[in-house]
N, C-alpha and C positions, 0 to 999 in steps of 0.2 A: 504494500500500500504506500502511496506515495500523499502530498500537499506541500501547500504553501503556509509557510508561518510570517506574522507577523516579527521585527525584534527590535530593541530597544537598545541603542549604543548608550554608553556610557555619557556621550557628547550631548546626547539625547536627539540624536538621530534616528530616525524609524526606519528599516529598512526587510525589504522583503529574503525568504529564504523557501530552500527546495528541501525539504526534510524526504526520504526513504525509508520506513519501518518494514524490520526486517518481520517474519513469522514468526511466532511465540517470543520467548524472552533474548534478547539483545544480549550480548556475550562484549558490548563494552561500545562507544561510539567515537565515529571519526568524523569531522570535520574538513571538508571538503574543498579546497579553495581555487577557484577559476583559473582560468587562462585570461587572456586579455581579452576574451571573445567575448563575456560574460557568462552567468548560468543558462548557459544555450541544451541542444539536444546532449552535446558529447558530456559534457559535466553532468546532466541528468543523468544519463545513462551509468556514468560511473558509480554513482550515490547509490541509484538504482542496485549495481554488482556490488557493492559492497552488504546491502541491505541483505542480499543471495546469499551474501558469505555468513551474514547473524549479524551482523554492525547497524545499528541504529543509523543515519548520517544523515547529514545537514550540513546543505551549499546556500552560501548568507552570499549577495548578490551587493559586491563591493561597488559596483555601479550605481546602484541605487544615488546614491548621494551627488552623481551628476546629473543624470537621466533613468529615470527608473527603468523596469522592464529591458532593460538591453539585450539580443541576444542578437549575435552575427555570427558571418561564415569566414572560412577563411583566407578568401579573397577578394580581387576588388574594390569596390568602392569599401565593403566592410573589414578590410585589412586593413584601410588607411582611418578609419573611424577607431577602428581598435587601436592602433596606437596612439590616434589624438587621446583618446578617454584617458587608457594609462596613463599618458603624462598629467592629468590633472588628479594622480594619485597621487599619495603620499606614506610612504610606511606604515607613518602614525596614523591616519584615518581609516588602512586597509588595517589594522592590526586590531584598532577600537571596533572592528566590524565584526573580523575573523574572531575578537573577545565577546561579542554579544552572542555569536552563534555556540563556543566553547562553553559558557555559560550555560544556553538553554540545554544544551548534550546534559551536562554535567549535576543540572539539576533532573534529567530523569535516572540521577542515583547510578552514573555508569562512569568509567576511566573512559579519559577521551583525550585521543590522539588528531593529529592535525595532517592530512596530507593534500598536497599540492602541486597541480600542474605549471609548467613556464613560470608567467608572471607568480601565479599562485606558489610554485613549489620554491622561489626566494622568499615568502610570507611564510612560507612552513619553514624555513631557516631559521629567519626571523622572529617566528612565533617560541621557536626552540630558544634564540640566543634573548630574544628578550620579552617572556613571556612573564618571568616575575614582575617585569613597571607595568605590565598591560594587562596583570588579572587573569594569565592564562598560565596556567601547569600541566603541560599535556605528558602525558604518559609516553607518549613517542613525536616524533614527526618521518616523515618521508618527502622528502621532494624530489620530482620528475623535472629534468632540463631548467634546473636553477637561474634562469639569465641573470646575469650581473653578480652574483655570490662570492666571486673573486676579490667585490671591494667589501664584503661585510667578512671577510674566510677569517678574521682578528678575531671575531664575536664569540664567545664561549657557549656553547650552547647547555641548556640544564638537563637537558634529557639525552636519551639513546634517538639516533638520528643514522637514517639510511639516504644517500643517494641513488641517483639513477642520469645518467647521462650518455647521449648518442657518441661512438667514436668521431662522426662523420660531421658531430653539430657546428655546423660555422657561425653562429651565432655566437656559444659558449668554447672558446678556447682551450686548449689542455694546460697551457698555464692555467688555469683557471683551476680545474677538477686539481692539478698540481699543487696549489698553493693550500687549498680547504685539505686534499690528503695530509701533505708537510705540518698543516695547524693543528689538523687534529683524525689522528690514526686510529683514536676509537672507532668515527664515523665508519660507518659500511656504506664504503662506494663501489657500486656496480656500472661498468663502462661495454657497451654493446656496441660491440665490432658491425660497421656496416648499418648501422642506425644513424638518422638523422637527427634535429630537430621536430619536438614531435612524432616519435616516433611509438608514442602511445595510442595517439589520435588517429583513427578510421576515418575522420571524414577529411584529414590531410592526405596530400600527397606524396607526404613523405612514413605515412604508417608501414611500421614494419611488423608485422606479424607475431614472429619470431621471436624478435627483443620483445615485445609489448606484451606477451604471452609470460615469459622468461621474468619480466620485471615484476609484472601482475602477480603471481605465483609467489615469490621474494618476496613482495607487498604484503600481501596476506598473512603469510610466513610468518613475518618480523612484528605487523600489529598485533596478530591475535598474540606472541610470545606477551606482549608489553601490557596486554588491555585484559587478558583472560585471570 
């Protein structure tokens, strides 16, 4: 069963979310955080798989705060919208968002982990290294194709934290996955040979199968260890 919830940021922002309830009792919940696309079909869909897997989840829709309802493809005129929105984001507002949704998880009585694609899976970084100033103590985080993480790789994070990144991603650099392994060697980073950017995403052109299949599986893996 799926809906929409209402939620209330701290800022006192109101902002809409895609909750997925799993059948019978919830074995812990995750937090689900966009791409730059918003909570489109492919973010449903994932909340949705996780919901399969016994995870309560809830995707809080960081767009809200510029233009409600956003949900685009990923190309085109809605490639270039998606980057304008991003840049009128900011850590702090995506973080205050990403903490209203961990909150509503947290009060139906469940450990709750934070995972995130692109733009989203730097906010599951983030949610990691600074989740104490923003009210959020996730039992794990995961993030998929991190853009930019290279300049937060300093940031300590409070939890067990897994990567995922394309060999092939030209977006995100191996200095990059180089400098967060070098910072910190606890993280489990997983690097897929022959994978792009987005290589989780089916309705990309660069979906790989294989990796997305391989990363999915690790993903499951690693939350239910942290959330059960």
């Amino acid at each position: 069963m799926h809906e929409w919830k209402k939620l209330l940021a701290e800022d006192g922002h109101t902002l809409n979310a895609y909750v997925a309830h799993p059948k019978g009792e919830a074995v812990g919940a995750i937090v689900v955080v966009q791409e730059i696309f918003g909570v489109n079909g492919h973010i449903r869909s994932l909340a949705d798989r996780f919901a399969a897997e016994g995870l309560l989840a809830i995707a809080p829709a960081l767009f809200d705060r510029i233009e409600p309802g956003v949900e685009l493809k990923y190309d085109g005129d809605d490639l270039s919208q998606a980057y304008s929105l991003m840049q009128k984001l900011t850590p702090h507002t995506a973080l205050l968002d990403i903490a209203s949704a961990f909150s509503w998880a947290k009060q139906q009585g469940k450990d709750v982990g934070v995972v995130g694609f692109c733009y989203g899976g730097l906010m599951s970084w983030l949610a990691a290294t600074r989740g104490a100033e923003m009210k959020i103590q996730p039992a794990c985080c995961v993030g998929y194709y991190p853009g930019g993480i290279g300049k937060f790789a300093a940031e300590e994070p409070g939890c067990p934290v897994m990567l995922h990144f394309g060999l092939e991603d030209s977006h995100i650099g191996q200095d990059q996955v180089d400098t967060v392994r070098s910072a910190h060697p606890e993280v489990q980073i997983n690097v897929y040979k022959g994978a792009e950017h987005g290589f989780n995403c089916d309705a990309r052109a660069s979906y790989n199968a294989s990796a997305a299949s391989l990363a999915w599986g690790r993903t499951i893996e690693f939350v239910k260890s942290h959330l059960a």
